[in-house]
C-alpha positions in Angstrom: -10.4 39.5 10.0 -10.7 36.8 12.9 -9.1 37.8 16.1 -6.7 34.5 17.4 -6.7 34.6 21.1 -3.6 35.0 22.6 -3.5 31.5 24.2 -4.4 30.0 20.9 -1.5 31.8 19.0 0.9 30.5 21.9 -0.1 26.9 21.6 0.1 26.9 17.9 3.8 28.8 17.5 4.7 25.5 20.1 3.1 23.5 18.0 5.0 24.4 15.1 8.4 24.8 17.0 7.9 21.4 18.4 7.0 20.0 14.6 10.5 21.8 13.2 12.3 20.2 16.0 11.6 16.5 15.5 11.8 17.2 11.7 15.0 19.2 12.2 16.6 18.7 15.1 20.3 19.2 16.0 23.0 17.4 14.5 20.7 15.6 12.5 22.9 15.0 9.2 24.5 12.2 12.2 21.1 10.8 12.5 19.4 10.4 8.9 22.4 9.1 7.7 20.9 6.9 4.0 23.4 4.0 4.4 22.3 3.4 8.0 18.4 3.4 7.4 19.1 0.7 3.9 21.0 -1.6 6.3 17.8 -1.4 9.1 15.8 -1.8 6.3 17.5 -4.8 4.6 17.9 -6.3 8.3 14.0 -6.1 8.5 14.1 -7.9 5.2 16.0 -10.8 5.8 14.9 -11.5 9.2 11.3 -11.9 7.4 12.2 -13.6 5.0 14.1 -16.4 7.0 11.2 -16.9 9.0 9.2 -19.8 7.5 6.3 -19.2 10.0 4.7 -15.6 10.6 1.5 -14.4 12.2 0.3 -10.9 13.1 -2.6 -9.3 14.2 -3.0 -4.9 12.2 -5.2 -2.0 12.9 -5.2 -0.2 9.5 -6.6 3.7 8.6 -7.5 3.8 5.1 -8.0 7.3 4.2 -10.9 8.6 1.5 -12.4 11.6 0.6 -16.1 12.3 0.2 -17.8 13.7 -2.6 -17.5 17.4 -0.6 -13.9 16.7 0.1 -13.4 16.0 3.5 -10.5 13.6 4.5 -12.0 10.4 6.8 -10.4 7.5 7.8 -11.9 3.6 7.3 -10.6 1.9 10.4 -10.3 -2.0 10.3 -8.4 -5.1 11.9 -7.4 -7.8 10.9 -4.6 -11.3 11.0 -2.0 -12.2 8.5 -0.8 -15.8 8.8 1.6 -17.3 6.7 3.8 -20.4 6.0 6.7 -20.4 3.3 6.9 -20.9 0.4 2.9 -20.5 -0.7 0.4 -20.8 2.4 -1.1 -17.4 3.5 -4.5 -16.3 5.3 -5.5 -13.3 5.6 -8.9 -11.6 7.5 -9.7 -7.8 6.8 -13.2 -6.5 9.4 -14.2 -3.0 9.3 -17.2 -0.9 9.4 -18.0 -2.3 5.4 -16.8 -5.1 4.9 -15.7 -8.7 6.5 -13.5 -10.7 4.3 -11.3 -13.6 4.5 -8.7 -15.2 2.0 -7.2 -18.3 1.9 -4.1 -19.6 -0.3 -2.9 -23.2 -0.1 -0.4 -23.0 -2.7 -2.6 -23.7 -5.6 -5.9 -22.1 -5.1 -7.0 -18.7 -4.0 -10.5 -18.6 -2.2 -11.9 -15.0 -1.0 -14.8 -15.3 1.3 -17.2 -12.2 1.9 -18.8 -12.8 5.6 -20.9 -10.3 5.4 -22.6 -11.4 2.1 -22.0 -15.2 2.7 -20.5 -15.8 -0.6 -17.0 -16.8 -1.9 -15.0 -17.2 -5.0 -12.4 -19.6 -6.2 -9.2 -19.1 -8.8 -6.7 -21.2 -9.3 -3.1 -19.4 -8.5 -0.7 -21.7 -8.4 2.9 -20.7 -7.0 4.2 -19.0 -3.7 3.4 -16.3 -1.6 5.4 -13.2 -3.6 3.6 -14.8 -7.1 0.3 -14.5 -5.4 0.6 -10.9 -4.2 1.8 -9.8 -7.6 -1.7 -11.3 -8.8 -3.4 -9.7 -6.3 -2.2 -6.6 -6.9 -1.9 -6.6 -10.5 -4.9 -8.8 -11.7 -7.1 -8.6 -9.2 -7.1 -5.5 -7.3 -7.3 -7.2 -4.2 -3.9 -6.1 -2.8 -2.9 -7.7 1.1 -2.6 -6.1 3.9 1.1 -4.7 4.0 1.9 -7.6 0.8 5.5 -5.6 0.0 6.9 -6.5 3.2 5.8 -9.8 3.7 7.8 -11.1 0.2 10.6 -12.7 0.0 12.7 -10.0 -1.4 10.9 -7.3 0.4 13.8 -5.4 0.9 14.0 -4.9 -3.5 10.3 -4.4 -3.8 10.6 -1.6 -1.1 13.5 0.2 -2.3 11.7 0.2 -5.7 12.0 3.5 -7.2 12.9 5.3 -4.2 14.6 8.5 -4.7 15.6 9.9 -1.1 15.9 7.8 2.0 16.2 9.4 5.9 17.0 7.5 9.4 15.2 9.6 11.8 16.3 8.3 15.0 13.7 6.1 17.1 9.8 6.3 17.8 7.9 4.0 20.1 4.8 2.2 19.3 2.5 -0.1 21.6 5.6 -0.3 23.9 8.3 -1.4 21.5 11.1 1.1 20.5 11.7 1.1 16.7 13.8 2.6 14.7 11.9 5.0 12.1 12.8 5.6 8.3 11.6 7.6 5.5 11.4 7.1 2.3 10.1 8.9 -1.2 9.4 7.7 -4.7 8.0 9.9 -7.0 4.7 9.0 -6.4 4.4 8.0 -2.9 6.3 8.6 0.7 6.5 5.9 2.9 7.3 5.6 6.5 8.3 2.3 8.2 8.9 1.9 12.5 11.3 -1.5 12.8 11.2 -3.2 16.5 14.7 -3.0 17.7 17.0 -6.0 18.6 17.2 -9.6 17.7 13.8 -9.6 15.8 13.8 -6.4 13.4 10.6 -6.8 12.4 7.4 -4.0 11.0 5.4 -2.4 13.8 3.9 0.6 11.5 4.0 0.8 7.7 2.5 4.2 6.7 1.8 5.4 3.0 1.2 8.6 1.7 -0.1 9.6 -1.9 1.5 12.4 -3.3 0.1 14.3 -6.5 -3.7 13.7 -5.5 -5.8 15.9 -3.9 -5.4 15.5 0.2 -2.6 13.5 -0.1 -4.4 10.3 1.4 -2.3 8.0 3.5 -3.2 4.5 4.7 -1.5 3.6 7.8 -1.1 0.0 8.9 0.1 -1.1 12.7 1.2 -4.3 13.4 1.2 -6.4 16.8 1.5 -9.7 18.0 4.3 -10.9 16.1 5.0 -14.3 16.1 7.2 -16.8 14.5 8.6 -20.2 14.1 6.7 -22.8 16.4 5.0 -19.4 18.2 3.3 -18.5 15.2 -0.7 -19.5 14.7 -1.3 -22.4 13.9 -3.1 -23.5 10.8 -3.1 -26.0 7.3 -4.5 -22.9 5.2 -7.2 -25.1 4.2 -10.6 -23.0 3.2 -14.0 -24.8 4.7 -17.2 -23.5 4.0 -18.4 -23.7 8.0 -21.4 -20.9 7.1 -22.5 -22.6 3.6 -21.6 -19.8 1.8 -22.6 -19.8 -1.9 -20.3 -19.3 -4.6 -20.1 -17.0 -7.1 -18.1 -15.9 -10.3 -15.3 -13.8 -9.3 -16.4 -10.4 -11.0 -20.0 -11.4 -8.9 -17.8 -11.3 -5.9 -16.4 -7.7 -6.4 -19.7 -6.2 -7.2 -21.4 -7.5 -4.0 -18.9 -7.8 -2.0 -18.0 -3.5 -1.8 -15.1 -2.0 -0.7 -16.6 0.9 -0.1 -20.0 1.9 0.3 -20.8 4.3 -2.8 -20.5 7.7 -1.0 -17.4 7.6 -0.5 -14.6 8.2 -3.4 -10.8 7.8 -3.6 -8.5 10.8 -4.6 -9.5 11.5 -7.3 -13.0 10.1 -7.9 -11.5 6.6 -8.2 
């Protein structure tokens, strides 16, 4: 057997006793009290949903696991902005792929920089009509999409079985109040800026029931709404004479992923 030096064993037992007390700490029935964390979580809701102007700028971790199984993460950044009822663009730039959609309230473009190419569909209807295509039909989910609907406070509460207010975290600067929440197949984190605009500054996802429990982690900054929000008429022009293509061409040249790398469970 492996000796553990006895600095080593030190830091670890800290380690651990440090991890029991956030998770645990006292007189924390108080603290993740259920009825408090659906009324932050509501308040997040409707605050973003009365907002007819949004723009953000997201680092987001997508974890995968390789063919040997080891856990990496796919960093990438990006920009949401949005106009209700049914404008949205949205960019995605990471180490595989560059891609940029556009909605205008009637038709859906998705532009691979990379490639040069783009496709067209016709989708007409708002922005929470559109994310349900792109989840359902065409696997081309947005960044974050459940929380920028109209009703994201329903879509998020969806199934979920066991809901905790753990106090306050701080990201970039901003104090936020954190919640958990489980469903039966995923847990989900959310950090919610404190004070007059309660809005997302880290959404975090974690896949239960497949192998390394992946987790894709999204952090928001840069919030901006009303008359501070980005500007733009959501309005797609082809400025590098991209060439267009069939959607289904789109998918298989425009990759997600490059090919050794697999999702869970060899999705």
């Amino acid at each position: 057997m492996r000796s553990v030096h006895p600095a080593a064993l030190r830091r670890s037992v800290a380690a651990v006793a440090m991890m029991l007390a956030i998770i645990a700490p006292p007189g924390s029935s108080a603290r993740a009290d259920e009825s408090d964390a659906k009324a932050l979580l509501k308040a997040m809701s409707d605050y973003l949903a009365s907002q007819e102007r949004i723009s953000f700028e997201y680092d987001a971790t997508l974890e995968v696991v390789t063919e040997e199984d080891q856990k990496l993460g796919l960093a990438s950044s990006g920009s949401v902005t949005m106009g209700r009822p049914n404008r949205i663009r949205a960019t995605r730039h990471g180490g595989f792929v560059d891609l940029e959609m556009v909605f205008d309230g009637e038709t859906l473009t998705l532009l691979g920089k990379s490639a040069n190419l783009f496709t067209q569909v016709a989708v007409p209807g708002d922005v929470d009509h559109l994310i349900d295509e792109l989840r359902n039909t065409y696997d081309r989910p947005l960044p974050a999409a459940d929380l920028l609907m109209s009703n994201a406070y329903d879509a998020l509460m969806s199934e979920v079985t066991d809901v905790k207010d753990l106090g306050s975290g701080v990201i970039d600067g901003q104090e936020c109040d954190w919640l958990a929440f489980r469903t039966p197949d995923v847990d989900w984190q959310i950090w919610i800026a404190q004070g007059e605009r309660p809005y997302p500054c880290r959404y975090v996802i974690t896949t239960k029931g497949m192998e390394h429990s992946p987790q894709y982690v999204i952090q928001a900054r840069n919030w901006r709404t009303g008359t501070d929000a980005k500007a733009d008429d959501f309005t797609f022009v082809n400025e590098t004479d991209a060439s267009r293509i069939e959607l289904d061409e789109l998918r298989e040249k425009v990759r997600e992923l490059p090919d050794h790398f697999i999702m869970g469970e060899g999705q």
